[in-house]
C-alpha positions as CSV (number, residue, x, y, z in Angstrom):
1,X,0.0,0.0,0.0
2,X,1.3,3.0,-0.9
3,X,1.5,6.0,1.4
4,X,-0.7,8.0,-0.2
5,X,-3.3,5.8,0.5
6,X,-2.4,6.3,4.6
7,X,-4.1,9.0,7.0
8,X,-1.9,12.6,7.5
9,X,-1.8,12.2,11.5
10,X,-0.7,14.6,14.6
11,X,3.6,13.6,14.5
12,X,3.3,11.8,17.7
13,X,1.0,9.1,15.9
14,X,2.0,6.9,12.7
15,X,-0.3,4.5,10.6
16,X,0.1,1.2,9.7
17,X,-1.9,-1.0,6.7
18,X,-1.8,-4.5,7.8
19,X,-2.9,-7.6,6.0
20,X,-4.5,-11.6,6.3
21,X,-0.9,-12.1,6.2
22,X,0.4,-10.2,9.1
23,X,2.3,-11.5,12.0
24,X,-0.9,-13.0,14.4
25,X,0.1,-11.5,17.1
26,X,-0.3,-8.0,15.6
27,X,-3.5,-9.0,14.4
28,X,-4.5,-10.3,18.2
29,X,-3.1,-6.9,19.5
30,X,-5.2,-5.3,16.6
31,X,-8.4,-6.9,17.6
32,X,-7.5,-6.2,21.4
33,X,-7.9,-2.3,20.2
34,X,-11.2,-3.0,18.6
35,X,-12.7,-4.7,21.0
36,X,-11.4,-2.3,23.8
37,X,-13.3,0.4,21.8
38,X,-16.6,-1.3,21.9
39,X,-15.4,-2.9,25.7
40,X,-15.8,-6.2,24.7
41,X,-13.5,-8.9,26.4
42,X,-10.0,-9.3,25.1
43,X,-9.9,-11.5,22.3
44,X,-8.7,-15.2,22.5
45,X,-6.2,-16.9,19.9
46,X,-9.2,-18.8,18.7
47,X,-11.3,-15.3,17.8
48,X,-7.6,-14.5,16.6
49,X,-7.2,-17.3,13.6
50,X,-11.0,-16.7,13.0
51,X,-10.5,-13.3,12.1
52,X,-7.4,-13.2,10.1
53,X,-9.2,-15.8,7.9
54,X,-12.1,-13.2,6.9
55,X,-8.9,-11.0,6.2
56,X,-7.8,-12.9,4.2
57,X,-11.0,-14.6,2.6
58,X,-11.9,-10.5,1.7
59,X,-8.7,-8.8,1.1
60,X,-9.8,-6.8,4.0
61,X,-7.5,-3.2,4.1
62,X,-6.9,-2.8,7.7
63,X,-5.0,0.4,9.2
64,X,-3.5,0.4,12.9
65,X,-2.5,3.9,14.3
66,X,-0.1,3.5,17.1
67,X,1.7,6.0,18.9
68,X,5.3,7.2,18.1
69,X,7.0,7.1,20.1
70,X,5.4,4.4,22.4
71,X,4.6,5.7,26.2
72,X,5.7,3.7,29.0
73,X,3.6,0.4,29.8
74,X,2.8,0.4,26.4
75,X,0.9,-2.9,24.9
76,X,1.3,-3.1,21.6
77,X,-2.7,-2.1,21.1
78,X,-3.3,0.5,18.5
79,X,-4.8,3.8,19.8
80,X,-7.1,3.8,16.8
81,X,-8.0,1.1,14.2
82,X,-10.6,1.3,10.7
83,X,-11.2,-1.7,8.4
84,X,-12.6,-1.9,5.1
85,X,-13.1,-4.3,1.8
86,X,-14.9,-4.2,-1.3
87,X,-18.1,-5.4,-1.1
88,X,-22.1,-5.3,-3.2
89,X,-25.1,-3.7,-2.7
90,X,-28.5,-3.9,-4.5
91,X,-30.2,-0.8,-5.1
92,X,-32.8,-1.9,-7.0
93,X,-31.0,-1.5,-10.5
94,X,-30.0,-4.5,-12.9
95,X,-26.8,-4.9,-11.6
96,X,-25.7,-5.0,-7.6
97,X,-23.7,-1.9,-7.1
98,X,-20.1,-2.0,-6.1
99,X,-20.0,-0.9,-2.5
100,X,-16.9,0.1,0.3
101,X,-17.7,-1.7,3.4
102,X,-16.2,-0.3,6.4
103,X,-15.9,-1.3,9.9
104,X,-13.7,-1.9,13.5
105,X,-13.7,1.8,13.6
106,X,-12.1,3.3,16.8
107,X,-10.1,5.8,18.7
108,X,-8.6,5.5,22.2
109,X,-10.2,7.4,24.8
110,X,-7.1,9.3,25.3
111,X,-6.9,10.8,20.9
112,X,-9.8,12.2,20.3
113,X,-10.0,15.5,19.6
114,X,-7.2,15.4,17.6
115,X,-8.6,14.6,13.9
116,X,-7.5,11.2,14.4
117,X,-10.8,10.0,13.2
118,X,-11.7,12.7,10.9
119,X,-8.0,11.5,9.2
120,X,-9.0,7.7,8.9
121,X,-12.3,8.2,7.5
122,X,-11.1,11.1,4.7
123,X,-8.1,8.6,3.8
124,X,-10.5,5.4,3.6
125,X,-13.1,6.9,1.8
126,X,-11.1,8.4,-0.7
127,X,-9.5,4.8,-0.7
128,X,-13.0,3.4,-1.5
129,X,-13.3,5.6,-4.6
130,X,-10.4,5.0,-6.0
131,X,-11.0,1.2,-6.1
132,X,-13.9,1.9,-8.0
133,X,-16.7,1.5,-5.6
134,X,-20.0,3.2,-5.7
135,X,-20.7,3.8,-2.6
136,X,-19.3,3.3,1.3
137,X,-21.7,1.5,4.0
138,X,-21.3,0.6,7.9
139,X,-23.2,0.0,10.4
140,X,-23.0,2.0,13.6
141,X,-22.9,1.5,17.5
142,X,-23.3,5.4,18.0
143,X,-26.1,7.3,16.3
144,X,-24.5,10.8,15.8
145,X,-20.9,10.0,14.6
146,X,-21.5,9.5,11.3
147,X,-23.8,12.1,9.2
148,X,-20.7,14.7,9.0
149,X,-19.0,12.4,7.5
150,X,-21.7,11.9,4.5
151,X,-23.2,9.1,5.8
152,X,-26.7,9.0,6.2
153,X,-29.3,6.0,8.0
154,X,-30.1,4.3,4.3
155,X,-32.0,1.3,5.8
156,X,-34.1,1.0,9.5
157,X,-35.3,-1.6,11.4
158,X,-37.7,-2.8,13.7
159,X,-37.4,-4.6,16.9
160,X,-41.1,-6.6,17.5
161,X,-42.7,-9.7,19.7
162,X,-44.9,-12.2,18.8
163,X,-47.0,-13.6,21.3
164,X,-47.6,-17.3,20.6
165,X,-49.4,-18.6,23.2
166,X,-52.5,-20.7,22.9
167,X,-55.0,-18.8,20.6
168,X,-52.7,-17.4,18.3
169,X,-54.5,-17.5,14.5
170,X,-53.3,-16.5,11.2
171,X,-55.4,-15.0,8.7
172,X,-54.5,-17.2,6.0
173,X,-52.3,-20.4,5.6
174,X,-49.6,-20.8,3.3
175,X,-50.7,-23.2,0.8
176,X,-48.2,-23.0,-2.8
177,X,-46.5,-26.5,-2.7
178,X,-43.4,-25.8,-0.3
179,X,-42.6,-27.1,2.7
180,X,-40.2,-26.1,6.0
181,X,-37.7,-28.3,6.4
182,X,-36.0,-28.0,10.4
183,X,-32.3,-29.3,10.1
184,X,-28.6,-28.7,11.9
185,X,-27.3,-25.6,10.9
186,X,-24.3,-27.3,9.4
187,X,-26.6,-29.4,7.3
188,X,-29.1,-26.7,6.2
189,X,-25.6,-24.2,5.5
190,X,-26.0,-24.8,1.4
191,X,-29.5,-24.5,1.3
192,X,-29.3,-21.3,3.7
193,X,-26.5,-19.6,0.9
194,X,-28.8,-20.4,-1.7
195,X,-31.7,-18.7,-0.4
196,X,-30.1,-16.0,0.2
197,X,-28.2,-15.2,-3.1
198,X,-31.6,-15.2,-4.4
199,X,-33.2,-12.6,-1.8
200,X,-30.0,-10.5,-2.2
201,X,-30.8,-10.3,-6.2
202,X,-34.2,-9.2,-5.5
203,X,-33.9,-7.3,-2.4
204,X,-33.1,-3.1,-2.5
205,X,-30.9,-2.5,0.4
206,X,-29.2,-5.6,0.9
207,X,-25.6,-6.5,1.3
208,X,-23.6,-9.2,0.3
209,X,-22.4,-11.5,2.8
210,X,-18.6,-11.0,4.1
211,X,-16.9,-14.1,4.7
212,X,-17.2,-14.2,8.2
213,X,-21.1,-14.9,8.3
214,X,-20.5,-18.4,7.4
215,X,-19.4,-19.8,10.7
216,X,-22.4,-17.8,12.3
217,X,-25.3,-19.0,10.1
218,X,-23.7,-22.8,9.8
219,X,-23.5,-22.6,13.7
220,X,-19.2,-23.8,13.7
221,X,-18.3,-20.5,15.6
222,X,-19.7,-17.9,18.1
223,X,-17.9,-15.2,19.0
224,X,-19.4,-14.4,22.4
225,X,-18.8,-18.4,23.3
226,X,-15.4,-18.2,21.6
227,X,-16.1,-22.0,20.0
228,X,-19.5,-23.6,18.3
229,X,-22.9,-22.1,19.0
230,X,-24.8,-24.9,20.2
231,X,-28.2,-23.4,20.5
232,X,-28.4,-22.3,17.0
233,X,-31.3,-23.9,14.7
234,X,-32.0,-23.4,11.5
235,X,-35.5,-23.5,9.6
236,X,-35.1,-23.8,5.8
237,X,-38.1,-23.4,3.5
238,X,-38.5,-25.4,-0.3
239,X,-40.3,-24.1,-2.6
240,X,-42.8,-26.2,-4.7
241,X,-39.9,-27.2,-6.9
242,X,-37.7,-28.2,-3.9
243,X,-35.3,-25.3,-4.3
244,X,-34.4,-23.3,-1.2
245,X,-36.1,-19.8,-1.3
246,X,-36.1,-19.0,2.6
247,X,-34.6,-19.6,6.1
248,X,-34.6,-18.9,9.6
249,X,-31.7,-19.1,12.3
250,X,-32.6,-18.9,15.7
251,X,-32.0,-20.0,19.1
252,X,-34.7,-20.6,22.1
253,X,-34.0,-19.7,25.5
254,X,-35.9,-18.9,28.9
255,X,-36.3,-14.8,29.7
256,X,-37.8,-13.2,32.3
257,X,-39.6,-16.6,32.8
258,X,-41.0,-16.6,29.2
259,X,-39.5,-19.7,26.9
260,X,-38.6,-17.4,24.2
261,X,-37.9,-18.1,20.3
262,X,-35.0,-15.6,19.9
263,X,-34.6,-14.9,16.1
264,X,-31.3,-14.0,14.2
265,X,-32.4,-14.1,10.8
266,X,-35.7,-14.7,9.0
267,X,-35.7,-13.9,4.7
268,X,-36.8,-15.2,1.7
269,X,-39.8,-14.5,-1.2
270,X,-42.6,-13.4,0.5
271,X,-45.0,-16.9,0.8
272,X,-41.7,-18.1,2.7
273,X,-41.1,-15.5,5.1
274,X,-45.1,-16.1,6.1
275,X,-44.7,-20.0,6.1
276,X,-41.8,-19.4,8.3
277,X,-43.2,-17.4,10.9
278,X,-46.9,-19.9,11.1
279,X,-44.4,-22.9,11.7
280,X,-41.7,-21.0,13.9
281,X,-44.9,-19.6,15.9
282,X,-46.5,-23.0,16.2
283,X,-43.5,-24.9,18.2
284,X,-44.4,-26.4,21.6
285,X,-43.2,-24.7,24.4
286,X,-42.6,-21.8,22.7
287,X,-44.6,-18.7,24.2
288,X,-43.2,-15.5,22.6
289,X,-40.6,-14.3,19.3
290,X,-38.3,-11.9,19.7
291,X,-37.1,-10.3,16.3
292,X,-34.3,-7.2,17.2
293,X,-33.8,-6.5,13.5
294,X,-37.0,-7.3,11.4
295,X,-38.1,-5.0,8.1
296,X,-40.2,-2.2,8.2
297,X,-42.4,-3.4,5.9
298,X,-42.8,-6.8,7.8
299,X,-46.2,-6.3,8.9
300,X,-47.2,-9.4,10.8
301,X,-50.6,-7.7,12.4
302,X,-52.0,-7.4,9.2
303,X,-51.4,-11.2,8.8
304,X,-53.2,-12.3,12.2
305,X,-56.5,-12.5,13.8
306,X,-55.6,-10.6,16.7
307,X,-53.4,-7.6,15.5
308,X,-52.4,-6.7,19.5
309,X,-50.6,-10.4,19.6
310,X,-47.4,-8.2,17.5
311,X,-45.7,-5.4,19.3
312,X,-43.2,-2.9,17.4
313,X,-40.9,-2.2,20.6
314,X,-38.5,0.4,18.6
315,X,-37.5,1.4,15.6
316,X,-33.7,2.2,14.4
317,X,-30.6,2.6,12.2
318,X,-29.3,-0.3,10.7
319,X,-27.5,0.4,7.6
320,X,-25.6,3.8,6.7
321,X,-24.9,4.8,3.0
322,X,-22.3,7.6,1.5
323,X,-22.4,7.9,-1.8
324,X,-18.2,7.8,-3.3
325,X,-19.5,8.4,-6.7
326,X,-22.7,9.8,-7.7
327,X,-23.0,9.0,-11.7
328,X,-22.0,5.4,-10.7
329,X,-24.4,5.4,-7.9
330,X,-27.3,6.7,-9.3
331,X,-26.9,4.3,-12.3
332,X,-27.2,1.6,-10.2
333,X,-30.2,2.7,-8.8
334,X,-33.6,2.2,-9.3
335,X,-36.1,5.1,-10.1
336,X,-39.7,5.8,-9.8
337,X,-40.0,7.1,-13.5
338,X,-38.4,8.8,-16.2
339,X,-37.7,12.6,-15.9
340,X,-35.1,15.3,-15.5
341,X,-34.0,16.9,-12.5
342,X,-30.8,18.9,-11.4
343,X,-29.3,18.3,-7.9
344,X,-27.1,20.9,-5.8
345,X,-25.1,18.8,-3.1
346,X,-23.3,20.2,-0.6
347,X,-20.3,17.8,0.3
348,X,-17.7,19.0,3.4
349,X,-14.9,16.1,1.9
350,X,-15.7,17.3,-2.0
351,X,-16.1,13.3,-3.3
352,X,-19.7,14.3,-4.9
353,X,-20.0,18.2,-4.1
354,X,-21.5,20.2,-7.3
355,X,-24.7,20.9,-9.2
356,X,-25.4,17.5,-11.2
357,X,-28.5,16.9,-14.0
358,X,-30.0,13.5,-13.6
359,X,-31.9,12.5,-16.8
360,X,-33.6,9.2,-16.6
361,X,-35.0,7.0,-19.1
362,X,-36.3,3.7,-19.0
363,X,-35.5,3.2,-15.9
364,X,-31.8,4.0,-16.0
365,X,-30.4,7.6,-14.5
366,X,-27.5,9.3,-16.4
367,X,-26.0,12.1,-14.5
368,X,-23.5,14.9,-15.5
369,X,-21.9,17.8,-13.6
370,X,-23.8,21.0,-14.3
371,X,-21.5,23.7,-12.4
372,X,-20.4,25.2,-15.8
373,X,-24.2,25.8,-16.5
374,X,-24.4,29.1,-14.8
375,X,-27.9,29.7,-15.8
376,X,-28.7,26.3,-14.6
377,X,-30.6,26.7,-11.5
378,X,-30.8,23.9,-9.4
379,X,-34.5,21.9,-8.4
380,X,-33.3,20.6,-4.8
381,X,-30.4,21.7,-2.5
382,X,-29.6,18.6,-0.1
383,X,-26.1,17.3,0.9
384,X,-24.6,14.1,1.2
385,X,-25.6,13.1,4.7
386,X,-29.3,13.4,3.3
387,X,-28.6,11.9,0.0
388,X,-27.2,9.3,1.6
389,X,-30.7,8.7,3.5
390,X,-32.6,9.3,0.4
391,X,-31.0,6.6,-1.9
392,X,-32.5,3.1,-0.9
393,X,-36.1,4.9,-0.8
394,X,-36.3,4.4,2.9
395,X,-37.9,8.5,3.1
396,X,-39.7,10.3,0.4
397,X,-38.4,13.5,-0.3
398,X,-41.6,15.3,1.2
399,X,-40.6,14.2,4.6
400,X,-37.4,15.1,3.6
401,X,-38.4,18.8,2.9
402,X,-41.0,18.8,5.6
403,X,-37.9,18.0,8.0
404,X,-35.8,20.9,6.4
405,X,-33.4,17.8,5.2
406,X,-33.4,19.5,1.4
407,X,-34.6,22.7,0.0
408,X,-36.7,22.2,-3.1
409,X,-36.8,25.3,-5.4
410,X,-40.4,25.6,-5.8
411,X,-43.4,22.8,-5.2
412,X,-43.2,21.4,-8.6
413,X,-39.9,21.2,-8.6
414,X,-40.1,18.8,-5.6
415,X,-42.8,16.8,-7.1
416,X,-40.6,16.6,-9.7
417,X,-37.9,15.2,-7.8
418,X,-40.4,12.8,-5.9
419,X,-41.8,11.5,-8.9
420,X,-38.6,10.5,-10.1
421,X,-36.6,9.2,-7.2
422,X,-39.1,7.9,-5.2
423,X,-39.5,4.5,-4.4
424,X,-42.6,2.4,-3.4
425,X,-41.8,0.6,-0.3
426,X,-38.5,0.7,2.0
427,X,-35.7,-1.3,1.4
428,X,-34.2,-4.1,3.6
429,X,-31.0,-5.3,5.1
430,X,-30.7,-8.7,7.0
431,X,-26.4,-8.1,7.1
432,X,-24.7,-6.8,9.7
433,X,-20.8,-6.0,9.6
């Protein structure tokens, strides 16, 4: 990696890019920084090997920043750590978009206030561009870190409960041909990757999966148990023809003196998501679900007899978007309809500042900077924290406007804009990273 590519840092702090290849006891000092910043327990050699392989399975670019010269008593632990690979997203356009995943992001207690952040984020997004990727995603233990960065909440979830005691009824059964199949995790693993490749094609807002979700969904490691996850089931739905098309991975424990169905993951068409739930709902013994990160549009009341039996406990972030390059982007997109409108977006790190005409047709946005256009007057002011939140369709742009989020010219000018670039339903994300 050339040094270009490195954050400009305070002179008492130097970075380092390491690789699936470094020495494991950097990595395991590595990881102790990471996990220090989100006060986890140190990490074993075990968590160790597991995550140098998803280094290496995902050419993942990892930068340490450690300070220079070391203090006394120092450790080895980096006071400040980001990680990032090339990854896809679908957006709802023909093609998944190419996306820079980011992650592991910290700084010691004892360097903020210094940039250090500011530095690793500028140098990795610029990073992210350069390889050619559309657009930059994380997902975020802090809500207000992010949005001056460009990144805006691009997907949200729900966390809900099912009661499903005695008397729970559905309004309708599923009745197309396929059947739920309950199986090891191990054993239901190729089934589980093939449902999912085909809800990922199909699904705005979803992410490919990074390498280290296989030992999670095929149940062979748990990182809070630091060995296999021996609680972890997994429901996998056939359709009609016998090909996979949905799954669920979950575990069932006792709370608050409640045997409770605790879900991980639940995807797939729509007729298997529903048989899922009737069968999952349906086990003995079981008396409520807990789902901490189902879809917005999962609306589970309107499938049962007794609406009260769901609760919607809160709503939330889950995936965060910034846009690296906004012709790419918005190419990969999908659009409400065909129609012209001019953008002004204000952009603090200048990757997609400017005054940009969008012309779509058939489906397919073609956009072109307009700053030499000096008659050119733009139809909607945003910048890229809200563009960033506007892209997946998650909020219209009324609500936008309505929440002083972007500054439409006129009224037709933002119907305009919201007849174009609005989308019908919000999009979903089942990957975490």
């Amino acid at each position: 990696m050339s040094d270009d590519a490195l954050p400009q840092l305070p002179a008492d702090l130097r970075a380092e890019a390491l690789s699936g290849d470094a020495d494991p006891e950097v990595v395991l000092a590595w990881m102790g920084a990471v996990q220090r910043g989100f006060t986890d327990a140190h990490p074993s050699a075990t968590q160790r090997d597991r995550y140098q392989e998803f280094l290496r399975a995902d050419e993942v670019r990892v930068i340490a920043v450690h300070p220079d010269p070391a203090p006394p008593f120092h450790d080895g632990m980096p006071v400040a750590t980001i990680a990032s690979w090339a990854g896809r997203l679908h957006a709802g356009g023909a093609e998944l978009l190419p996306a820079h995943l980011i992650t592991d992001v910290t700084v010691s207690v004892l360097h903020r206030r210094r940039g250090v952040l500011s530095s690793l984020l500028a140098a990795d997004l610029r990073h992210g561009r350069q390889a050619g990727r559309a657009v930059a995603l994380l997902t975020s233990s802090e809500g207000g870190i992010y949005g001056r960065f460009g990144f805006g909440v691009a997907v949200r979830r729900q966390r809900l409960t099912l009661d499903t005691r005695p008397g729970l009824a559905w309004r309708r059964g599923v009745d197309d041909g396929g059947q739920v199949v309950l199986a090891l995790p191990a054993t239901a693993h190729p089934g589980v990757v093939t449902a999912f490749d085909a809800y990922l094609q199909h699904t705005r807002g979803e992410v490919a999966r990074p390498a280290f979700w296989r030992p999670i969904e095929d149940g062979s490691f748990d990182w809070d148990a630091d060995g296999p996850n021996a609680k972890l089931r997994t429901a996998l739905r056939l359709a009609a023809d016998g090909t996979p098309d949905g799954y669920a991975t979950y575990t069932i424990d006792r709370k608050d003196d409640v045997t409770t169905l605790g879900l991980h993951q639940l995807l797939g068409t729509p007729a298997a998501e529903r048989h899922l739930w009737q069968v999952l709902s349906s086990i003995d013994l079981v008396e409520r679900i807990e789902h901490p990160r189902a879809a917005l549009d999962l609306r589970l009341d309107q499938q049962l007899l007794d609406p009260r039996r769901v609760k919607v406990t809160s709503v939330g972030d889950h995936l965060w978007l910034r846009i690296l390059d906004l012709p790419a982007a918005f190419a990969g997109r999908a659009w409400g309809a065909d129609g012209d409108v001019v953008l002004e977006v204000e952009d603090r790190l200048d990757l997609i500042a400017g005054r940009w005409r969008v012309t779509v047709r058939d489906g397919v946005a073609t956009t072109a900077p307009a700053d030499l256009e000096a008659d050119l007057e733009a139809d909607v002011r945003l910048d890229a924290e809200t563009l960033g939140a506007w892209f997946l369709g998650d909020l219209p742009a009324g609500v936008l406007a309505d929440c002083d989020r972007l500054e439409a010219r006129d009224a037709e000018a933002l119907a305009r804009f919201a007849a174009v670039g609005d989308l019908p339903s919000p999009p979903r994300c089942t990957t975490g990273f």
